[in-house]
C-alpha positions as CSV (number, residue, x, y, z in Angstrom):
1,X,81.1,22.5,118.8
2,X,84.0,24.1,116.1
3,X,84.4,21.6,113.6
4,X,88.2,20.4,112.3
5,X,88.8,23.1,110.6
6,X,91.1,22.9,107.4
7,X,93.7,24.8,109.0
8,X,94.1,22.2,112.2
9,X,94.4,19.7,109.6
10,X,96.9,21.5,107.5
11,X,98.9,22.1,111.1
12,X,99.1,18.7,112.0
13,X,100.4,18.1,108.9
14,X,103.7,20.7,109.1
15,X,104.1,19.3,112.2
16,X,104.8,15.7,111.6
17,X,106.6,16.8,108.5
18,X,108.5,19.3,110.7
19,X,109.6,16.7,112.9
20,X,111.0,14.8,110.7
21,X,112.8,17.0,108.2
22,X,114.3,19.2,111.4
23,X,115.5,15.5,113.1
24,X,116.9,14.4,109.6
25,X,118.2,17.2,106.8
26,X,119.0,20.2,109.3
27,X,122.8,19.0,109.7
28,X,124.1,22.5,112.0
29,X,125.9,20.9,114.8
30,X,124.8,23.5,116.7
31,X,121.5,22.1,116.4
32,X,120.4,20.1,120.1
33,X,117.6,17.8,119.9
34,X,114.4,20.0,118.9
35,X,111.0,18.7,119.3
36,X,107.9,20.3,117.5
37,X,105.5,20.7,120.5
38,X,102.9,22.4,118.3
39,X,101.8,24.4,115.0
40,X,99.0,27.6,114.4
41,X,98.6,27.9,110.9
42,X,97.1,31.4,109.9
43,X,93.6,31.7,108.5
44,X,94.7,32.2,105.5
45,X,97.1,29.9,105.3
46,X,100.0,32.8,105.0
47,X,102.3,31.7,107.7
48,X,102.7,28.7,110.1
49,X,104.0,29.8,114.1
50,X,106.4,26.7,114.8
51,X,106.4,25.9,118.5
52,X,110.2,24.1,119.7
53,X,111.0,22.7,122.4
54,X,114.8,21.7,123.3
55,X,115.6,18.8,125.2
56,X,117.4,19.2,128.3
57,X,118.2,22.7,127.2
58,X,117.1,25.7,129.5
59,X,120.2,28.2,128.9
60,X,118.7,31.1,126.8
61,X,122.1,31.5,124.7
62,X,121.6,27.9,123.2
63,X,118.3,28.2,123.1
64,X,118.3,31.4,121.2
65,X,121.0,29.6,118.8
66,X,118.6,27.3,118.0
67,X,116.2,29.6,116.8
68,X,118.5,31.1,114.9
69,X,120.0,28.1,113.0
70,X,116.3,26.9,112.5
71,X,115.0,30.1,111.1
72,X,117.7,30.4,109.0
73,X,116.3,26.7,108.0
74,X,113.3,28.0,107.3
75,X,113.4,28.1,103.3
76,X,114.8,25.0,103.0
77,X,112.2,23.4,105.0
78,X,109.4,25.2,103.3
79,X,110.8,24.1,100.1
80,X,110.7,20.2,101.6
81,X,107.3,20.7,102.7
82,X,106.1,21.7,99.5
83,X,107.1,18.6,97.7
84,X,105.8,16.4,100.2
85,X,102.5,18.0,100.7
86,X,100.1,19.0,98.2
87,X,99.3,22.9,99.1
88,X,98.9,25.8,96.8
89,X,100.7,28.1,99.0
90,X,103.0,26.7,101.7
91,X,103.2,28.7,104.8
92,X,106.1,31.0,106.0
93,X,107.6,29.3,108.9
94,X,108.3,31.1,111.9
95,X,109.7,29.1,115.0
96,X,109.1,30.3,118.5
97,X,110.5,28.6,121.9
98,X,107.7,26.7,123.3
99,X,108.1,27.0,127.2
100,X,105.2,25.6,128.5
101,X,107.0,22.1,128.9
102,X,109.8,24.0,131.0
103,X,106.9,25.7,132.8
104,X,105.0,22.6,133.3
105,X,108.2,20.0,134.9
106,X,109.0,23.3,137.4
107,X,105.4,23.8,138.5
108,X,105.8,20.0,138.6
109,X,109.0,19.6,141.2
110,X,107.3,22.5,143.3
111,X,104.2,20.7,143.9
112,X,106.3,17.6,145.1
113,X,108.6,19.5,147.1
114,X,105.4,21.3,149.0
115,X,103.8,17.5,148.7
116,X,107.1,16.2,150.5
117,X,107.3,19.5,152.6
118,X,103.6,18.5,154.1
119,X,104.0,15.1,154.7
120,X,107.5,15.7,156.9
121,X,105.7,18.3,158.6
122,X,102.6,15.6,159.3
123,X,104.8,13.0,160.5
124,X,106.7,15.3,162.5
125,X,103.7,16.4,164.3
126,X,102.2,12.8,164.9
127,X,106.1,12.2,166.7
128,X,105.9,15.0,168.8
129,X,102.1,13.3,170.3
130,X,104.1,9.8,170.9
């Protein structure tokens, strides 16, 4: 089994400090409501990929935005992190749209509508016996 390894630990931290600092001190209006879904911090600790997700958001031009206005961010969150967590070297930041959670609620609806689909089709069939 892989132990916890430093790196996981150091990830978990950026992104419960991420959280926070994006929901409080980022103040673009352009900004929607971001979510930190997840964090890979490099081996050697050189950079940090940032995983968003966007509530309610699926148009690629906002989404896109987003990225923008958070990498642009970036420094200034680095420079938060640093003074709340105690790390020689604080990771560059880079953000990247998470769309697994997209993925995930359409995969979702598709199995209910084929769930839905089946079960009309069943009781159709037991009418037609009657």
């Amino acid at each position: 089994m892989r132990e916890f390894q430093r790196t996981d630990r150091v990830a978990d931290q950026l992104q419960k400090e991420l959280a926070v600092l994006i929901q409080r001190e980022i103040k673009d209006p352009r900004l929607g409501m971001v979510t930190v879904s997840g964090v890979t911090v490099s081996r050697d600790l050189g950079y940090a990929d940032v995983h968003v997700t966007l509530l309610g958001e699926q148009d690629p031009e906002r989404i896109k935005e987003n990225l923008v206005v958070l990498k642009r961010a970036a420094g200034f969150l680095r420079s938060q992190i640093a003074r709340r967590i105690k790390l020689r070297h604080v990771p560059e930041l880079r953000f990247h749209y998470d769309e697994s959670v997209v993925r995930g609620q359409r995969l979702s609806s598709l199995i209910d509508e084929a769930v839905a689909s089946d079960r009309r089709r069943h009781d159709d069939d037991e009418g037609a016996e009657d």
